[in-house]
C-alpha positions in Angstrom: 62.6 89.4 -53.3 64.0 87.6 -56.4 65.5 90.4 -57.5 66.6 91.7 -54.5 69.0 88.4 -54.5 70.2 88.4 -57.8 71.6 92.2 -57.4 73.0 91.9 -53.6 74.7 88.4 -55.1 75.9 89.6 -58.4 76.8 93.3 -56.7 78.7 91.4 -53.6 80.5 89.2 -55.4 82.0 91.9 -57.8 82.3 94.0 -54.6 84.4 91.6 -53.0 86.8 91.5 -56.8 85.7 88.8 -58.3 85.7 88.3 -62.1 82.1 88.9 -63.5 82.0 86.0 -65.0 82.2 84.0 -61.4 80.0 86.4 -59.8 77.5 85.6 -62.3 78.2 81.7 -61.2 77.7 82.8 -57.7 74.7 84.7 -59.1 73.1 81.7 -60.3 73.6 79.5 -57.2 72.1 81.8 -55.2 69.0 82.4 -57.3 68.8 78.4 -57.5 68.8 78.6 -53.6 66.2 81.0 -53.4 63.6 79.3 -55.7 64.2 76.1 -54.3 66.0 74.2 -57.2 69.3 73.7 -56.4 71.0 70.5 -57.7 74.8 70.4 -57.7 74.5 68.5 -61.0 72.6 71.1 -63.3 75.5 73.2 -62.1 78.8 70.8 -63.3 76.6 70.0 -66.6 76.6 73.6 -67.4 79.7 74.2 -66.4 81.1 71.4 -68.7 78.9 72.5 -71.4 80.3 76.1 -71.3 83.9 75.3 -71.2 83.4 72.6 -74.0 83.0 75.5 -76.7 85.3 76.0 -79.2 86.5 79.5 -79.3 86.7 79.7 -75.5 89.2 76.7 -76.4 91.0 78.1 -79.1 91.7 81.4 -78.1 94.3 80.3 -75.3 96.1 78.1 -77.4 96.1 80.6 -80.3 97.8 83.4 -77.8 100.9 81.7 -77.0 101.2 80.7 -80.4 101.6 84.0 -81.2 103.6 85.3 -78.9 106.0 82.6 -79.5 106.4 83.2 -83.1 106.6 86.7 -82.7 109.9 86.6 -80.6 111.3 83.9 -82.7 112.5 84.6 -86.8 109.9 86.1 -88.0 110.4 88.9 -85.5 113.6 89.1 -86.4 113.1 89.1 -89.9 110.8 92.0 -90.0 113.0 93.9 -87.5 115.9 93.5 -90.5 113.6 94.8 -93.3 112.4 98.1 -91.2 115.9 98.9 -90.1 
């Protein structure tokens, strides 16, 4: 029965177009549902814990970053040493 959950949840949830990673989330509270253990705050903690990584931090700052100084001189720059 456990597993039956955790594929119709995970399966449904990407069936319906949602990101993997928040049909995993919707994955999770379902399983914690089914097995009796459901406590909103084990949920935010890991939640907070997750987000609070620094690469899945960095990556979005770095991105604009660099798609700002690549339109700005230094694109230009390299444009006028190909040409």
């Amino acid at each position: 029965m456990t597993i039956i959950i955790f594929l119709s949840s995970l399966l449904g949830a990407m069936a319906l177009g949602m990101p993997i990673a928040f049909a995993l989330i919707v994955c999770a509270v379902a399983m914690m549902f089914q097995l009796n253990m459901m406590d909103s705050q084990i949920i935010a903690q890991n939640l907070i814990a997750g987000a609070d990584s620094f690469p899945l931090m960095a990556a979005p700052f770095f991105l604009p970053r660099t798609t700002a100084s690549t339109a700005t001189r230094m694109a230009a720059s390299t444009r006028a040493e190909t040409a």
